[in-house]
N, C-alpha and C positions, 0 to 999 in steps of 0.2 A: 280530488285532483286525479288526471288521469297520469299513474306512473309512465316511466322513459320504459321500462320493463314490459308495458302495455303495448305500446306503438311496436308495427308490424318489424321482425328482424329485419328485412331488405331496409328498411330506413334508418334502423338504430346503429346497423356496419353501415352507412352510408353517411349518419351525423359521424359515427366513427374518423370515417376517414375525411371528411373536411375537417374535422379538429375545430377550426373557428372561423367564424362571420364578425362582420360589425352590425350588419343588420337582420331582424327576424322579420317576417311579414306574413302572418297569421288572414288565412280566408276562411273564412268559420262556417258559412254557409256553403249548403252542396249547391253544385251548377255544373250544366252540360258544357262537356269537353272544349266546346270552341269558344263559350264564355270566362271558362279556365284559362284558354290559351291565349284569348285576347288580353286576360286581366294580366298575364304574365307578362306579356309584350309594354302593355303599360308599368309594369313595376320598372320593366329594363330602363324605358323611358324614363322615369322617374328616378333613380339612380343613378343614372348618365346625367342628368344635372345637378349633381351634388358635387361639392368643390374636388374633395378627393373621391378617388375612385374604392367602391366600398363592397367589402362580398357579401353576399344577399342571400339567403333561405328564404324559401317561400315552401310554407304548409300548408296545403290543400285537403279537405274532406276526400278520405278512402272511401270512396263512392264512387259508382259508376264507371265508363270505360277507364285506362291509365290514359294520362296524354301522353300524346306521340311525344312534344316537342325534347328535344337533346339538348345538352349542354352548349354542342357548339353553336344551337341556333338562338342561345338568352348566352350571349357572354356577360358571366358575374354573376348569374342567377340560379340558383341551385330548388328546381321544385321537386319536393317530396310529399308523398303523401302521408295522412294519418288520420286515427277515428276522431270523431267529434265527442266519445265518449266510452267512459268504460262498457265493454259487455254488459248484458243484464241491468244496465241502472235505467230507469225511466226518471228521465226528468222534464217540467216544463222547459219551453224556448230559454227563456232570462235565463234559469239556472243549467242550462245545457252550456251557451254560451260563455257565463262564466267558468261553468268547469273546464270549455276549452281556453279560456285565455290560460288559466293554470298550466295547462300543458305546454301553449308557446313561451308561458313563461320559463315553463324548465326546462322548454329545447334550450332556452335562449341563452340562459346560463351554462348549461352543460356547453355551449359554443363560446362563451362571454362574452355575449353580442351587448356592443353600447345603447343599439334603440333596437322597440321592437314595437312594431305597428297591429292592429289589428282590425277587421275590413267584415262586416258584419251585412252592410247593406247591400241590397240587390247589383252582382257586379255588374250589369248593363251601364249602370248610370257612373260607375267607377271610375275617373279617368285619370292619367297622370298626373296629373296637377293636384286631384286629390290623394294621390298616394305621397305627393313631394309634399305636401304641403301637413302632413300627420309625421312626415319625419324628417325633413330639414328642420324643424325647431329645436331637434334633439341633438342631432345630430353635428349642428352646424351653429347652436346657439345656447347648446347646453342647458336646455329646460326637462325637465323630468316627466313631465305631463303635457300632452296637446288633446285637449277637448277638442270636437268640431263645429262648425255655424256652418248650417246647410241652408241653402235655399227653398223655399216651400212655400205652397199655396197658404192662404189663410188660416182656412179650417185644414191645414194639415198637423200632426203633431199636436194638438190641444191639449191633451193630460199633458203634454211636458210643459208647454208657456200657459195654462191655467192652474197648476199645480207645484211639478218636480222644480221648476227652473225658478219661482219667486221664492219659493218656500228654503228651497236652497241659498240664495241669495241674503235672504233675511236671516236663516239661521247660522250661517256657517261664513259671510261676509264677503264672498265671493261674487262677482257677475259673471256668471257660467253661462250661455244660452244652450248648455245639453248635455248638461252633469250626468247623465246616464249613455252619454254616447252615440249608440252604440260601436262609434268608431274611434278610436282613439289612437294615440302615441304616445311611448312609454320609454322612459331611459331603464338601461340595466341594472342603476344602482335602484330605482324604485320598484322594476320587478323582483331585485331581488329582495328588499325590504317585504313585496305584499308574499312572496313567498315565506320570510322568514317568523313575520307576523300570523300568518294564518296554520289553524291547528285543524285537522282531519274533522271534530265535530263542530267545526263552524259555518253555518248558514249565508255564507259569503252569498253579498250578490250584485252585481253591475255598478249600483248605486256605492258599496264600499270603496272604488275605488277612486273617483275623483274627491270622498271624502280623508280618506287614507292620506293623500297630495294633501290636502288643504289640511289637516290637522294636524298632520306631522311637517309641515314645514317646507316641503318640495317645491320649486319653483313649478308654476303653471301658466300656459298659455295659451289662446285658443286659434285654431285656423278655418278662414273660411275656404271649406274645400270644394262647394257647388250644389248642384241640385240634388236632393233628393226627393223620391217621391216616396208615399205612403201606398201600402193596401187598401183598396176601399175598405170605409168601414160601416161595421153594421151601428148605427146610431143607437139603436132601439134595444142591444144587447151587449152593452158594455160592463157590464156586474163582474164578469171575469177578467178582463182587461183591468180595470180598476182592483183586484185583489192582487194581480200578478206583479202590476205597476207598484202599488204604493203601501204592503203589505213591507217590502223590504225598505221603503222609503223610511216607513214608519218606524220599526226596528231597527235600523241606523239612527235614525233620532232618539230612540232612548237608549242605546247605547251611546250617544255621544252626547249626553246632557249635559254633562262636567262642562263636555267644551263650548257648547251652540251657549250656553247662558250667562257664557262671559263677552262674547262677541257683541260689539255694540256697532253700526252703521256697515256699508259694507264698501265694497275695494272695486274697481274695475280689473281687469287683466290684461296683458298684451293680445293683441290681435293681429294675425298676420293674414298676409292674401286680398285680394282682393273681394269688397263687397259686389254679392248679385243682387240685382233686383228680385225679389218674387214672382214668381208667375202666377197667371191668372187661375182662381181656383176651378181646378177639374172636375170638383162634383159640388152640389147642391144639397143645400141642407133642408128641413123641414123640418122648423122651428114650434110650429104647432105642436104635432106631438110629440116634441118634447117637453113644450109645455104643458102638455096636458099629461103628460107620464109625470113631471113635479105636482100637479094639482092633485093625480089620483098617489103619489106618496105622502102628501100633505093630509088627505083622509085614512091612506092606511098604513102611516108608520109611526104617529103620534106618539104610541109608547117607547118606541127607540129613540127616535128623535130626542124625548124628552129625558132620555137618561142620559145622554150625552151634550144636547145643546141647552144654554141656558133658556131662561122664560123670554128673556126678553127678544132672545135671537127666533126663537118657536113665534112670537106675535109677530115681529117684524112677516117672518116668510106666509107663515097662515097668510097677514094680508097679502102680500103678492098674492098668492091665488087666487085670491078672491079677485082681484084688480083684472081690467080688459087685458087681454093677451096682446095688441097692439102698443099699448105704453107698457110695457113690461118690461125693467130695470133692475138685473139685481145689484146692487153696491159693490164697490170691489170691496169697500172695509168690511161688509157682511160676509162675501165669499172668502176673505182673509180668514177672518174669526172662525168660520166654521171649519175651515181647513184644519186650524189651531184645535176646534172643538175635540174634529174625530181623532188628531192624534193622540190628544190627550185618552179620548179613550178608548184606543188603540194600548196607550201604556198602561193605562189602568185594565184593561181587560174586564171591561164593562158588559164587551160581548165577545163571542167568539169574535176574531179576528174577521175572519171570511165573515158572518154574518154582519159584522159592522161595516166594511166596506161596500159591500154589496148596499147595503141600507142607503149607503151615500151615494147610488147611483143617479135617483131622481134630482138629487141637488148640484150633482154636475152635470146632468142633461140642461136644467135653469140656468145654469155660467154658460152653457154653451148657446143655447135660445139667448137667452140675452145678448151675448156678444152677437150673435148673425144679426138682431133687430138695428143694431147700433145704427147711425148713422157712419158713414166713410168720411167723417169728417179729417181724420187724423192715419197716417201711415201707421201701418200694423207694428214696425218697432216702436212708435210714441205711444200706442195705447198701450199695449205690454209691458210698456215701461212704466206707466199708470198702477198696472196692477202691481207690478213688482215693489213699488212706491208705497202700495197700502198693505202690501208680506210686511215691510218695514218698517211704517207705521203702527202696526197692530202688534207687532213682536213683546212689547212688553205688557198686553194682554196676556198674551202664551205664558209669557216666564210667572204672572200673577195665578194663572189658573195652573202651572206644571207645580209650582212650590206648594201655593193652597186649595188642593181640588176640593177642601171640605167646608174652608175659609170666603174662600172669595165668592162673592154674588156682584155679578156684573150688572 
């Protein structure tokens, strides 16, 4: 975490002399000057329709020009800047990220502010209503946690609604649509809990914290704040994406095995805001080869594969491959199980970590080719809700093979 010791003096006499906020609003991403000041304008927005009137910190990335804007032109809104990260630490995105919430967390206390938000995503697409809607629940409804429900093409987001978002669901009991955020809202009693919980060598990461909320007992709620969009992605080189995503995913599940395996069925949550429809997807996929990147893993990973998945799930997929690329179906119950395969040996430490994940890249290009082949028969929440259906179904798989990885032959 980045010490109050660290952030530049002119801020730390300046948290000085505001003494206290009710509200912290964390912009964690660097962005040009007029993007800053628009997103400012929006916070004011967004605070002026909260019932009582509330003082506001906004931390911005010490980057780039200072903004002009003054106090008297954001009445209630106090912007300051700060690093996104100690001197000298190289960290990836996710754990940059998380180090900076650490730091809004303990502006926020050092001010003991009741909620404190944090705003990750590209602020173009940011708008008042998504910044009211991450902190009126807290604020105004006394929840502890606000997850987000973004609007987004199809294929946007995939690792999280083929992956983070059922697997969460089924183990920990929750219906989250984005347990990793990356935007959230946070009451002060629960930043100060992940504060008080977390010790200097622990590997804290994004994914800890809606787990935190849901295992220790905080009320949680989610809001739909609008559109977000995605980075194009590179389809054909996601080995590193897949390590950075679900490397911590995995290691929060074996830390939390006491609790995921007592968890039986799972819970809806409050939702607030209004729902958007999705917009039409912006880019095109090319289902092909990514089938044919699962058919050439299926010839050159046999031996991974097979230390991790059982026999019967290795014949199952062998045949997919061999099957026309046009009727090509993978099961959700197949991609559930396999999900369950690698974290198992994920825990087990079967392989390196990174080398395991990565292995599992051709089998998530297959989930993805399959779902583009699907027909549109059904709205993208009913299919997703399909899959999350078979996380939940398959879950007492997982607990047969976490207990007896030497026992059980499925």
């Amino acid at each position: 975490m980045l010490a109050l010791e660290e952030i530049p003096q002119p801020t730390r006499e300046r948290l000085d002399q505001i003494g206290a906020a009710g509200l912290v609003i964390g912009l964690l991403v660097p962005a040009p000057a007029d993007a800053l000041e628009a997103t400012l304008q929006r916070a004011r927005e967004s605070v002026a329709k909260l019932y009582t009137q509330t003082r506001t910190v906004v931390l911005y990335p010490a980057t780039g020009s200072p903004l002009p804007t003054s106090e008297s032109a954001l009445p209630g809104i106090e912007p300051l800047p700060f690093p996104l990260a100690s001197p000298g630490r190289s960290l990836d995105p996710a754990e940059s990220i998380r180090a900076a919430c650490d730091t809004v967390f303990a502006v926020a206390g050092n001010l003991n502010a009741r909620a404190i938000s944090i705003i990750v995503s590209d602020l173009e697409h940011v708008t008042a209503e998504w910044i009211y809607g991450l902190v009126r629940p807290i604020l105004e409804l006394d929840f502890d946690l606000v997850t987000p429900c973004y609007a987004h093409g199809k294929f946007e987001g995939l690792l999280n609604s083929a992956i983070v978002a059922p697997l969460t669901r089924a183990l920990y009991g929750r219906r989250i649509d984005h347990p990793l955020g990356p935007d959230f809202g946070f009451s002060g009693r629960f930043a100060h809990h992940v504060a008080e919980t977390s010790r200097p060598s622990d590997r804290r990461s994004l994914a800890s914290l809606t787990l935190d909320a849901i295992c220790y007992g905080f009320e949680i709620c989610q809001s739909n704040v609008g559109l977000r969009r995605y980075p194009p992605i590179d389809w054909m080189n996601q080995s590193s994406v897949l390590v950075q995503i679900l490397d911590p995913v995995f290691r929060e599940m074996d830390h939390r095995a006491p609790f995921w395996q007592r968890v039986r069925g799972s819970q809806t949550v409050p939702v607030f805001g209004e729902t958007r429809n999705p917009p039409e997807p912006f880019e095109s996929l090319d289902p092909r080869h990514m089938f044919e990147s699962f058919e050439l893993g299926c010839r050159n990973l046999q031996d991974v594969w097979g230390a991790i998945l059982p026999p019967g799930a290795l014949l199952e997929l062998n045949k997919l491959a061999r099957g026309p690329f046009e009727s090509f179906h993978l099961p959700d119950r197949l991609w559930a199980r396999i999900i369950y395969d690698f974290a198992l040996g994920h825990h087990l430490r079967t392989f390196n970590p990174d080398q395991l994940l990565r292995a599992m890249t051709p089998l998530y290009l297959a989930w993805v080719a399959s779902y583009a082949l699907e027909p549109d028969s059904l709205p993208v929440s009913a299919r997703l809700e399909l899959l999350a259906l078979a996380f939940e179904q398959s879950k007492p798989y997982a607990l047969s093979r976490w207990r007896w990885p030497d026992r059980f032959n499925p």
